[in-house]
N, C-alpha and C positions, 0 to 999 in steps of 0.2 A: 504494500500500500504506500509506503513512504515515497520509493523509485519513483512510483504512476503519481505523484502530487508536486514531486520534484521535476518529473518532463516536464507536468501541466503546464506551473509556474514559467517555466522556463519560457517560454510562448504561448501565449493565448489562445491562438490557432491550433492548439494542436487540443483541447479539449475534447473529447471522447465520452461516451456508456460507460466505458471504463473508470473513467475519473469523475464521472459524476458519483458511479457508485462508490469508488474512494471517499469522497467528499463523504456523501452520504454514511459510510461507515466509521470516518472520521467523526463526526457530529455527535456520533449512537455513541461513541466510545466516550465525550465530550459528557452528554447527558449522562450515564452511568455514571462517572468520575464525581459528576457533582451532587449525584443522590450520594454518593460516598463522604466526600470532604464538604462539600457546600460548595457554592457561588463565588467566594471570594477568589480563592486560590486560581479561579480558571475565567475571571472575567477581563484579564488582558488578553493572554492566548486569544479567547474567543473572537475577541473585537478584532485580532490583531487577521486571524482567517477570515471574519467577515468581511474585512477592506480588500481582502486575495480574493472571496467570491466576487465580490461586487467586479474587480477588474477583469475576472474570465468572464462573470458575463457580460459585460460590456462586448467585448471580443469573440464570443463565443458562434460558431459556429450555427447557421439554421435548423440544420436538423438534431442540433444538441438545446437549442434555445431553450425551450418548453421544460426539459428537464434541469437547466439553470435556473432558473424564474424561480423554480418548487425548492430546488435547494438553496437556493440565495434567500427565498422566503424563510425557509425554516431555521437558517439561520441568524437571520434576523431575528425573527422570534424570540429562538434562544438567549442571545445576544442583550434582548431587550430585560 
């Protein structure tokens, strides 16, 4: 997972199924963590991915679009 979030970043364009579901499975690890520890400890990190979603989806490819929106959304969410 690390690798597929490490291409991502690297280029915008290159966002893929794959790295949504990265993301997505990033997030889920994200929520677990802070039923564990709480909020505190993980609301940099968080913000600090939210600002990385928000610039793949800016960039993000069409036919990956729809499934940025849903993860950028949920990230936010969280985030908030």
């Amino acid at each position: 997972m690390a690798a597929r979030l490490k291409y991502t970043t690297a280029g915008a364009r290159r966002v893929d199924r794959a790295a949504t579901n990265a993301l997505a499975a990033l997030l889920a690890g994200y929520r677990r963590l802070e039923d564990a520890i709480g909020s505190g400890p993980i609301t940099a990190p968080v913000r600090a991915h939210l600002d990385t979603m928000m610039g793949l989806l800016r960039d993000a490819p069409l036919d990956v679009r729809p499934r940025m929106v849903d993860e950028a959304g949920q990230w936010a969410q969280f985030a908030g």
